[in-house]
N, C-alpha and C positions, 0 to 999 in steps of 0.2 A: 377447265384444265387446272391440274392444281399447282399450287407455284413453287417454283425449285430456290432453294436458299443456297446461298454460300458460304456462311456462317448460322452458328446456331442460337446465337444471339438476337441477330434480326429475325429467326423463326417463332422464337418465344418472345419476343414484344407484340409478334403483329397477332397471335395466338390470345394472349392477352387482350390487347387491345378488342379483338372480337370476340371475348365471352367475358371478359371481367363485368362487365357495366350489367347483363342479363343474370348474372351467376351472384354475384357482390359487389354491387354498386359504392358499398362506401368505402371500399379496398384501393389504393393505389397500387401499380406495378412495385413500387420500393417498398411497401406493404410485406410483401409475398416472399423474399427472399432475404431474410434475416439471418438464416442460418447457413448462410455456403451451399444452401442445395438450391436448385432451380424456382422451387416456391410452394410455398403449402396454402391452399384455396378453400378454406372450409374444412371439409375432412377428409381431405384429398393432399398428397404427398405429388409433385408431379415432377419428371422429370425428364426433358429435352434431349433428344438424337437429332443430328440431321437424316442420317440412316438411322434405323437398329438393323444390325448382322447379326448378333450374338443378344437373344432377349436376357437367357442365367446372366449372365454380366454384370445386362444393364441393370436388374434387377437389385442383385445384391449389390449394386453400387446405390440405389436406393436403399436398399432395408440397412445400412452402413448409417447412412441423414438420419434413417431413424430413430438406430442405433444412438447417435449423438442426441436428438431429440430428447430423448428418456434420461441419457443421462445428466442432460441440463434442467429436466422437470419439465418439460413440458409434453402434453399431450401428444400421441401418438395417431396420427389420423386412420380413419379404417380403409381407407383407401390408396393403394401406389397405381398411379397413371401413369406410363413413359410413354411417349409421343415421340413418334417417327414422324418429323416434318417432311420430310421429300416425298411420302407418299400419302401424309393425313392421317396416319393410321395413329389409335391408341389402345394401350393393351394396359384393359385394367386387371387389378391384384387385390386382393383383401390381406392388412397387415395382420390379422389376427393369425391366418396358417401360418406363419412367418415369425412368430414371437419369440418361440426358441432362439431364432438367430437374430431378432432385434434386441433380444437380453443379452447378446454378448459384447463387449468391448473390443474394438478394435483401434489398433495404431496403423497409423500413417493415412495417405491421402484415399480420400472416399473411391476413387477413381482408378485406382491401380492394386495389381492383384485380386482382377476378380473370377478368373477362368476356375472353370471346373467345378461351379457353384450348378445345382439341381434345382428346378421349381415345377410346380403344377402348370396347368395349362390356365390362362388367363379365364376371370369368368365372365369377361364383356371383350371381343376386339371387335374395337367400331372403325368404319372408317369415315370421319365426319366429313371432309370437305367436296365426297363423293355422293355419300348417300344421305337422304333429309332423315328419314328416319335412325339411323346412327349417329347424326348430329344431337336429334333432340336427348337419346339415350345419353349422351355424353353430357348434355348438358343436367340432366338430372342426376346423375352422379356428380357434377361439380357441385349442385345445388346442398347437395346431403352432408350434413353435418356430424357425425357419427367418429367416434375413438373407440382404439383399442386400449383396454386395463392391461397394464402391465402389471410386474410383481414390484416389489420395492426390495432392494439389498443394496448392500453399502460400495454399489456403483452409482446409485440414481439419488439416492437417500438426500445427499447434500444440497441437489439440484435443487428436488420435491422441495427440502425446508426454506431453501434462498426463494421462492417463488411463495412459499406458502408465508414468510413473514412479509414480504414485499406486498399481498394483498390483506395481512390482516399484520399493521403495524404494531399492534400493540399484545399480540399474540408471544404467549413467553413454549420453550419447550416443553412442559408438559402438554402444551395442547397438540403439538403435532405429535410427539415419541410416545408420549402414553406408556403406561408399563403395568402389565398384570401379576407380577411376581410382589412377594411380602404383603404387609398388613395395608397397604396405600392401592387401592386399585383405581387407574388412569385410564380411560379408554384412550384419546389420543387422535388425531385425523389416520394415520395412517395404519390404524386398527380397527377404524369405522368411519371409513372414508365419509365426508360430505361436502366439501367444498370441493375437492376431488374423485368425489365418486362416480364420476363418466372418466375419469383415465385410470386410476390404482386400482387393485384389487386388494382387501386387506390384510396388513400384516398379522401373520400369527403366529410369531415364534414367542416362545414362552416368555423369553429376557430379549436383553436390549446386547448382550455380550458382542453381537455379533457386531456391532457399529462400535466395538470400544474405542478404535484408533482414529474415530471420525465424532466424538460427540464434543468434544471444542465447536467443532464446525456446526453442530445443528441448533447451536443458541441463536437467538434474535441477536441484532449488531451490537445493540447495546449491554445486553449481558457479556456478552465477549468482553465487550472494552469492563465491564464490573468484575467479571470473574478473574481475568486477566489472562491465565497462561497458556499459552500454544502450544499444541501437543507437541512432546519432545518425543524424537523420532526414535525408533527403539536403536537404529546403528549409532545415534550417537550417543544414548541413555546407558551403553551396554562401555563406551567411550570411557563417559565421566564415572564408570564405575571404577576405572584403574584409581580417577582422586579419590573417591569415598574408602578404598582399601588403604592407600598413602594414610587416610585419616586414622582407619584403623587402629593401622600398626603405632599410630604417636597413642593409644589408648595403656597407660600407666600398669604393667604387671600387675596381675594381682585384682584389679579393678573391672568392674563390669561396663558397659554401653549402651546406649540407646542411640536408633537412626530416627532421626524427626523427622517426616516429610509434612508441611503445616498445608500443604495445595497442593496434594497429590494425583490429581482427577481419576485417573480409571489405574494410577500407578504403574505407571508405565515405567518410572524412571528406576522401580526394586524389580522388575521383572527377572531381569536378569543377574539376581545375586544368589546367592546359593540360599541354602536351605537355614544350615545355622547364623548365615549373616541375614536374612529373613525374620528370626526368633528374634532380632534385637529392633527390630522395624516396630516403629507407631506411625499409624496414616492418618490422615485426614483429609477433605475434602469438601469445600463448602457448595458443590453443583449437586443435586439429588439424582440426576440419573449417573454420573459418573462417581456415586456413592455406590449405587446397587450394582454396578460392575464392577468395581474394585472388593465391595463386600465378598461378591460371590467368585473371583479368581484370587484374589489370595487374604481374607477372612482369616481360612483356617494355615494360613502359614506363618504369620507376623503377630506379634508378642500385643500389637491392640491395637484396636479404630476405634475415631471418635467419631460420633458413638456404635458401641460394638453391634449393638443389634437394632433393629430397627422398630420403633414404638408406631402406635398411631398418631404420632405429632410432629416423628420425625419430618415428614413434610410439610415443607414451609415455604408455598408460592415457588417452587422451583428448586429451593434450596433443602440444605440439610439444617435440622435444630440443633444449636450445641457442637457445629462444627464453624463456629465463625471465627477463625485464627485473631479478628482481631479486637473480638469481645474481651471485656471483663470476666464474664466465664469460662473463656478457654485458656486465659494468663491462669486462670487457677481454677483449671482442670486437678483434681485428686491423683489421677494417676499420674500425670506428669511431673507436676510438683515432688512425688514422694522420690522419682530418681532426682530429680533437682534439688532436692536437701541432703540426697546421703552424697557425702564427697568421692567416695568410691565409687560413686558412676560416672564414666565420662559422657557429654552429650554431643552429638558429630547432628547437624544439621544438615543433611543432602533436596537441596529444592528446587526448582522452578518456579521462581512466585511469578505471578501476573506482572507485565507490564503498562497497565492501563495507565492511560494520563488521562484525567480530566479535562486538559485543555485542548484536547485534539478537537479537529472537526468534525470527527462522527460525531462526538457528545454534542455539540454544539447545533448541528443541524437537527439531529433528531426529538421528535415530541415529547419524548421521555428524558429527556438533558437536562430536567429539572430535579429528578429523583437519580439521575444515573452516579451521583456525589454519594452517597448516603453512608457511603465507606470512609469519610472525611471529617465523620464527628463521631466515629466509632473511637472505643475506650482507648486503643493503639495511638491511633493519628493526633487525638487529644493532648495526651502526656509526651509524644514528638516534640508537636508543637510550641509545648514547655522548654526545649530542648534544642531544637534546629529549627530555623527560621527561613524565610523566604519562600521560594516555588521550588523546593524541592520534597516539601509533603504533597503537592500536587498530582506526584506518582503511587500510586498503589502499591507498586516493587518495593518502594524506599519505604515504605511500612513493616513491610516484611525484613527488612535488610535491617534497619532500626531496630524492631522488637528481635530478633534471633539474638544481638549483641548485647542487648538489655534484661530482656527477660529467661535468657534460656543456654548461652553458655558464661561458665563463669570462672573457667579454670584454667592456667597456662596450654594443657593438653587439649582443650574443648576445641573444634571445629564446625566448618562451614565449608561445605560444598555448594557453590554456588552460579546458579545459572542467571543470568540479568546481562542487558547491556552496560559500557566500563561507564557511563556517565555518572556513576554514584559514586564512584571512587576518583574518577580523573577529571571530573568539571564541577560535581556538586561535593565532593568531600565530605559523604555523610558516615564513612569511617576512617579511621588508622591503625588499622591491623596489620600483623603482620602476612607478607605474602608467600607462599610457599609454595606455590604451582598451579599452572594453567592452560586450559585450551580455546581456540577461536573457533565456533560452528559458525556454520552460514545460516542464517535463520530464515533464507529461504525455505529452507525443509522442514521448516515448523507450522505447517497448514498456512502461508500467507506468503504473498505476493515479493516478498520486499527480498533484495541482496542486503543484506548488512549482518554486520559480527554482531555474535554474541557471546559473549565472556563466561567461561566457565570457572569459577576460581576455588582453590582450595584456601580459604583463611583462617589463620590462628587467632584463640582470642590474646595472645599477644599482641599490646598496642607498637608499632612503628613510624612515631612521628617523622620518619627522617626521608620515610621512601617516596622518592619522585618518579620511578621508572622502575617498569620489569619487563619481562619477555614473555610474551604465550605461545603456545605450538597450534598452527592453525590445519585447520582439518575441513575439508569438501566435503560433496557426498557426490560421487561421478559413477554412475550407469551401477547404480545398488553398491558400490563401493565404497569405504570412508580411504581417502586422499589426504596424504600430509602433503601443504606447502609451504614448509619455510615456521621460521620465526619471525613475530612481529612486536616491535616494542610500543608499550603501552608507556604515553608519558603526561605528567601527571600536569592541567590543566591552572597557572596561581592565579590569576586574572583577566577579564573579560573586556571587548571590544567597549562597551560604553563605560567602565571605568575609566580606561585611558585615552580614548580615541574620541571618542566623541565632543564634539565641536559644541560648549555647554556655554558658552559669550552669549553677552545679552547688549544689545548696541541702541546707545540712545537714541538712535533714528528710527528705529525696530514699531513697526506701528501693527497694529488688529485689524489692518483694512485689506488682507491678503486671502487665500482662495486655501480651499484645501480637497485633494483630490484623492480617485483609491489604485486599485493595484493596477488596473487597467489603465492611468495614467493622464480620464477624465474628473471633472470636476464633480463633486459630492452635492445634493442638494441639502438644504438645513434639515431636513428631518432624518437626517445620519449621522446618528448618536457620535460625540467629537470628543476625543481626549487632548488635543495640544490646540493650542494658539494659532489661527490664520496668521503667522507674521508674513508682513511685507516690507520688504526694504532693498535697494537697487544692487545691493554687493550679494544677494541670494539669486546662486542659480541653479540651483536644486535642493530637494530633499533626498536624504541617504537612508536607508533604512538597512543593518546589519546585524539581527539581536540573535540572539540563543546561541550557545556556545557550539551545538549541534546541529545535524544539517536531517531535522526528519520536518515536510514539507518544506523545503529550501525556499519554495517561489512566494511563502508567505513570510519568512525570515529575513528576504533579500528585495530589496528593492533602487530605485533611481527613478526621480520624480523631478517632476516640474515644481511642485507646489509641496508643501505639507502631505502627508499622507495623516488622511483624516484619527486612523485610529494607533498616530505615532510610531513610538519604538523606536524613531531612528532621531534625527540631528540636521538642519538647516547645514548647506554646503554653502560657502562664502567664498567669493573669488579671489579673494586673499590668500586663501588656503587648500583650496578646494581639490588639487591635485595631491596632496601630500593624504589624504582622503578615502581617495577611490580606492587603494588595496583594501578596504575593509568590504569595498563594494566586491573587487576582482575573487578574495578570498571566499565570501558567502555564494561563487559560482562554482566551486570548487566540485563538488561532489553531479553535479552536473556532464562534469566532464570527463571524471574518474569512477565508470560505473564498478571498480571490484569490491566485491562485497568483503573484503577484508579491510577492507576502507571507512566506509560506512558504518557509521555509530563507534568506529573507534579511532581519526584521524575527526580532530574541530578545531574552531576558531578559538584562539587566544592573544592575549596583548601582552605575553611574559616576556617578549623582546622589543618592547615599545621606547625604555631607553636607548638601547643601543640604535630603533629605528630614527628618532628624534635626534639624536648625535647624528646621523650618518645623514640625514636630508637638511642637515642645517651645516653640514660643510660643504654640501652639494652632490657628496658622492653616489648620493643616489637620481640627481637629475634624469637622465637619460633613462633610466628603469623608469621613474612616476610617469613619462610622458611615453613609455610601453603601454601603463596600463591606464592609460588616459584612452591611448588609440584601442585597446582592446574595449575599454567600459563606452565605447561610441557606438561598437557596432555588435554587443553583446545582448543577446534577446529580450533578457530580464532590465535591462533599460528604456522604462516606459516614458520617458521624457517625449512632452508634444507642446508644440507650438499651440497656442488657442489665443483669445480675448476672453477673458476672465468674466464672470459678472461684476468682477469694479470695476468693469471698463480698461484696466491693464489687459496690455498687452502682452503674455508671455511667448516668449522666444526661446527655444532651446539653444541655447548656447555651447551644450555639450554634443555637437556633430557638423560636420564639415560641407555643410550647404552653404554654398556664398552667394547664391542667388539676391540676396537681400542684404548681402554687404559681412563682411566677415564673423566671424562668431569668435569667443574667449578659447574656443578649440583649436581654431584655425592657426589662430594666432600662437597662441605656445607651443601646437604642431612643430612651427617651423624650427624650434631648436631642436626637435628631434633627428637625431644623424641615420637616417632610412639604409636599413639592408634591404635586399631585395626582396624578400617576405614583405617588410612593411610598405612597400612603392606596389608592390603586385595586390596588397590590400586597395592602400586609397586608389590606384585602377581599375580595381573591380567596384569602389563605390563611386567611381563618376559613371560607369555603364549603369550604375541601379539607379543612380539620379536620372543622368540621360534616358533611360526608360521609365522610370516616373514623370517627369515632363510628358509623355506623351501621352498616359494616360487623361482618360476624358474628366473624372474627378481631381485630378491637380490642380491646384490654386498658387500663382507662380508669389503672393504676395505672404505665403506663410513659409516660415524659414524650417526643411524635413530635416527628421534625423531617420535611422533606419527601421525603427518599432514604427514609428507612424505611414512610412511608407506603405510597410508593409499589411501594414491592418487598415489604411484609408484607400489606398491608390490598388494595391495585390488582390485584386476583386477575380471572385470564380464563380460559377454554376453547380450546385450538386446534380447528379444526373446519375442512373439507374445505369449498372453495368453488370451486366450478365449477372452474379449471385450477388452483388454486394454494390454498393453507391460509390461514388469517389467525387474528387473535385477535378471539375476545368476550370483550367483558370482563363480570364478571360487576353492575359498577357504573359504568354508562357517566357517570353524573354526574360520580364523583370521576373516573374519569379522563379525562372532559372537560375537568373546572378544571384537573388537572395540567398536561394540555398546554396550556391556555391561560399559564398561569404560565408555563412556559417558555419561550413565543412573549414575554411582559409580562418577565421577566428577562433577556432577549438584549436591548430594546432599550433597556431598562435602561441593562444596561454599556455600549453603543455609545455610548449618549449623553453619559449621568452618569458613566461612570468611565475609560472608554480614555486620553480626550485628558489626562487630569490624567498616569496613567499612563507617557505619552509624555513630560511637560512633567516627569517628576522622574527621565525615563530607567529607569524598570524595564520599558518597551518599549523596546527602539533599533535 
């Protein structure tokens, strides 16, 4: 008899469970369903009914999984199975007939709007739980391993490349894009497939033109972060062309012009100027295939490229020869130079440079992190460095931003169109020009992940020592449309958290026999390369960590520690002092809790109202605020403070959280002169329910004194477990981690309310 389900869930586990082990033994159930569809078993797409009524449907709500399939890169299996559990039946499909509409793209959920879709008739219906011999057929098509070749276009493309550097790390984009056009011929993987030649078919279009607004996207990670610039989106490149006309028009009667673009990749950002403001454009571009696209769309309309044609030398590992902006041979390129001496030319720089930092984490983790610098002893960065000091040659952008004011405008009329975020002008001060107009894009729409502004600026080579602040017009991009919101003022960044704030006392009792732990809030073993001093001494009860004046990776810039944090940055907390402190902690959470991308990268941390703060906590006036953001920095995520025994044998105790189990804490106790509104009493309420449900779990130890991070990463224990297309967590005590995330939800609005604006008002946000 065959067995009747009531959901479709328990049909495809117990389905699994009776052919996984014969079909793919090394496969788990959580294996099979990566992708939101029911699961792919070899070369088989399968997809669960309790009934099927309607097979066109279910069908096409399969060839849809597929559909996404290809376009993340991966393999297309040759076979769609749907499985009717209530009667055992499966009606297999070959995705090959079906390609047409596996190459299309579709929006919204795989599972709705599928009526009225047409298919052939199944070339297998088996019904296994009935017949042995349709069982075993079934089982030989799960067995079978077999793809269909798709085509590749610049739906699937970026998939194909994220997967194809992922297995060959050290693969640069010539070897996947290949290009048969000019004197350089490339085959490429996906013009003669072999590491994918059981799924692509190869590409043969003559150029690459067609992937123009997607080849940022097709470098390895670590070019990206070398090359530096995100494609700039054509609605907002069509945007920043109102500045580059402003620029125009300050061009001297009578005087001629040139447009420099020195990183113009496939040129996207002159697309849209006219013809004769075209005649005044020079490009350039140091990526080789976003060389031969911008060659061959507009070559023949702009007054020159470096270099204009292409040699057999031109290529170079990926790049272009002789278009290195920040060589000694392109400071003194011929052609450039010759308008750079005659003073009747003016020169208007309109650019996007890269934003690569060197210090980020990609560089850092990746095998190539060691060569990924090599931009930081070029001729540019060099002679900077004669110039401006510290980590702010650290960025690739500020190379660009540096040399345009040095080497290439030189006249009161001269300009700079300029795309970068404000951290070069508002935190690192690497010019003082004058400002003349501006806009805020969301750089989300720049091929990457991220909300945050980016500053489009028009400046004059007019120096203006004086300007602390301007205004920019900020601009969305909402359902293909650009959206104005508002004005936002940019203000100008004079000094930083560890100039002012940091707690730099050195106390004669201060010993080397102390602990030093990492971000996780454990102890560090000696072979973890150590920049600060293990101090120990009985007035430290914690370490603060608040550095960079901006908020990109917050969680490695912000921290609260028990011990030292092995690889510094921050300042020993003293209970002296220790509350007058924590807003440098409360401030570095900021962007955490204010996701608008108008926010981000252009609102940061500064200490420009440190006097006024130090006057106003030493009359007291501010009491009742510090012991706000005491109670907020107690039950704030990114406070990794834990209770442990040291290997010196000390014992530390987190002092910064309101367990009294083990006798009062330095929290507890300055708590109480906090005067509680009902926000703050409905807080510590909800943390004696998270205590009271930590006690009961079975790993509590009632002789260690918890704060909230420990609770919840030692005692907040789950199960991963396999749920219909996707895993999730059970937890094993849905109480306590109910109240957790309630608190968390009660402490964001917390700070939004009770502690931001104060924040703003003493400038440790600005």
């Amino acid at each position: 008899m065959v067995k009747q389900y009531s959901n479709e869930f328990e049909g495809q586990i117990d389905f699994y469970q009776s052919y996984l082990k014969v079909v793919n033994s090394h496969l788990s159930i959580a294996d099979l369903v990566a992708d939101n569809n029911d699961g792919v078993l070899n070369g088989n797409l399968l997809e669960f009914k309790l009934n099927i009524s309607d097979l066109n449907s279910v069908l096409f709500q399969a060839i849809k999984y597929l559909s996404a399939r290809r376009i993340k890169g991966k393999p297309v299996p040759e076979n769609i199975i749907l499985i009717s559990l209530n009667n055992s039946t499966a009606y297999c499909y070959k995705s090959e007939k079906y390609l047409a509409e596996i190459e299309n793209v579709y929006i919204g959920g795989a599972s709705k709007s599928n009526q009225g879709f047409q298919s052939d008739s199944p070339f297998a219906l088996l019904n296994y739980n009935v017949n042995p011999k349709d069982e075993n057929i079934l089982i030989k098509i799960l067995r079978t391993n077999g793809f269909t070749k798709i085509h590749i276009d610049e739906n699937d493309i970026v998939g194909w490349a994220s997967n194809y550097y992922r297995i060959n790390p050290n693969a640069r984009k010539s070897d996947f894009i290949g290009d048969q056009t000019g004197r350089v011929k490339i085959i490429g993987e996906i013009r003669k497939p072999n590491l994918f030649k059981d799924y692509i078919l190869p590409y043969n279009g003559e150029t690459n033109v067609k992937f123009q607004y997607l080849m940022d996207k097709l470098n390895d990670d670590i070019l990206k972060k070398n090359l530096g610039a995100f494609y700039t989106p054509t609605i907002y490149a069509k945007k920043s062309i109102e500045l580059l006309r402003e620029a125009i028009l300050r061009v001297p009667e009578g005087n001629d012009y040139i447009i420099l673009d020195r990183c113009a990749g496939t040129g996207n950002l002159e697309k849209g100027l006219s013809n004769e403001e075209l005649s005044h454009v020079i490009l350039s571009t140091v990526e080789y295939y976003e060389y031969k696209v911008m060659l061959e769309l507009l070559g023949d309309k702009v007054r020159y490229i470096i270099p204009p044609t292409e040699k057999e030398d031109t290529f170079n590992m990926g790049l272009v020869r002789g278009a290195d902006a920040l060589s000694k041979d392109y400071i003194e390129n011929e052609v450039i130079s010759q308008y750079l001496l005659d003073q009747r030319t003016t020169v208007i720089l309109f650019e996007n440079p890269p934003y690569a930092e060197t210090t980020s984490i990609e560089h850092q983790k990746k095998k190539r992190a060691v060569n990924s610098s090599g931009w930081k002893n070029s001729y540019v960065v060099t002679n900077m460095k004669m110039e401006v000091k510290g980590a702010v040659a650290n960025d690739l952008g500020n190379a660009f931003i540096w040399s345009a004011f040095k080497y290439y405008l030189r006249q009161p009329t001269d300009s700079y169109v300029l795309y970068s975020p404000v951290k070069y002008w508002k935190a690192q001060h690497l010019i003082d020009r004058r400002f003349i107009r501006g806009y805020a894009f969301n750089r989300k729409h720049f091929h990457t992940n991220i909300n945050a502004c980016i500053m489009v600026a028009l400046w004059s080579f007019e120096r203006d020592k004086q300007l602390s602040s301007f205004n920019i017009e900020a601009f969305d991009v909402i359902d293909g449309q650009i959206n104005q919101e508002g004005q936002l003022p940019v203000k100008k960044v004079k000094s930083i958290f560890s100039a002012k704030y940091y707690d730099k006392r050195v106390f004669k009792n201060d010993t080397d026999s102390g602990i030093l732990v990492g971000l996780n809030g454990l102890e560090v073993g000696n072979n973890i390369k150590r920049r600060i001093r293990p101090i120990y001494n009985e007035n430290i009860v914690g370490y603060l960590v608040a550095d960079s004046s901006g908020f990109d990776n917050p969680d490695l810039h912000s921290s609260l520690l028990i011990a030292g944090r092995y690889n510094g940055n921050g300042f020993y907390l003293r209970s002296d002092n220790y509350k007058e402190k924590l807003p440098l902690f409360a401030s570095s959470r900021y962007i955490n809790y204010r996701r608008n991308w108008t926010e981000r990268a252009r609102i940061m941390k500064s200490a420009d109202g440190s006097d006024q703060y130090f006057h106003d906590c030493q009359s007291g006036k501010l009491n009742q605020f510090l012991l706000k953001v005491l109670l907020f920095s107690i039950f704030e995520p990114q406070n990794h403070m834990r209770s442990f025994v040291g290997s010196n044998n000390v014992v530390y105790r987190n002092e910064l959280c309101l367990d009294d189990t083990n006798g009062v804490t330095i929290a507890i106790r300055d708590l109480k002169e906090l005067q509680m509104n009902d926000v703050e009493k409905r807080i510590i309420k909800q943390w004696e329910s998270i205590l009271d449900c930590a006690k009961k779990t079975k790993d509590y130890n009632s002789s260690t004194t918890y704060g909230m991070f420990q609770i919840n990463d030692e005692l907040n224990s789950f199960q991963i477990v396999a749920d219909g297309k996707k895993n999730r967590r059970v937890y094993d005590y849905p109480e306590l981690n109910g109240n957790i995330a309630t608190m968390k939800s009660q402490i964001k609005e917390y700070y939004l309310n009770e502690i931001v604006s104060v924040l703003f008002k003493y400038e440790f946000l600005k």
